[in-house]
Residue, then its C-alpha position, 0 to 999 in steps of 0.5 A: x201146215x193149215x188147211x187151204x181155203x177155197x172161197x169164190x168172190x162175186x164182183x160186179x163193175x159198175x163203171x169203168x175210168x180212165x184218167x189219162x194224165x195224172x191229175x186231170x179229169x178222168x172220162x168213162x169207158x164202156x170197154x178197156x184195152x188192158x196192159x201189163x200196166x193195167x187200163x190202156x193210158x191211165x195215169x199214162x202222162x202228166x204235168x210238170x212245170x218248167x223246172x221239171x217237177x209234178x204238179x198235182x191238184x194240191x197246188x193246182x186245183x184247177x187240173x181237175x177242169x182240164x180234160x185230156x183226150x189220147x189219140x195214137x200220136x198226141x194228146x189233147x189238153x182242154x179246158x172250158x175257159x182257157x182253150x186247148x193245146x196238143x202235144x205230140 
């Protein structure tokens, strides 16, 4: 049987991300509520279309404009030129 090594790793986090729907825009946290799953609402949600598949921003580049916002109930689709919806 091998000898165990034993080192010590050193990180340091420099910013914190958080995209809640897969896909869109992600927005900075200062702090994070961790779960099982890891970051409290990351990747939590996304889009899919009518027929129920995944968009992405391979076939939707513009996702990556759009900025979600979670709050307890609902969350919030914003984009500078198309407005907003809310999903409950």
């Amino acid at each position: 049987m091998p000898p165990s090594i034993l080192f010590t790793v050193s990180a340091t986090v420099s910013e914190l991300l958080c995209y809640p729907v897969k896909g869109c825009a992600g927005h900075s946290l200062q702090s994070a509520q961790m779960t099982a799953r890891g970051i409290e609402h990351d990747r939590s949600f996304m889009i899919v279309d009518a027929g129920g598949s995944f968009r992405s921003q391979r076939s939707d580049p513009v996702l990556a404009l759009i900025t979600p916002t979670v709050d307890a109930d609902c969350v919030t689709l914003e984009h500078a030129s198309f407005g907003s919806v809310t999903v409950a």
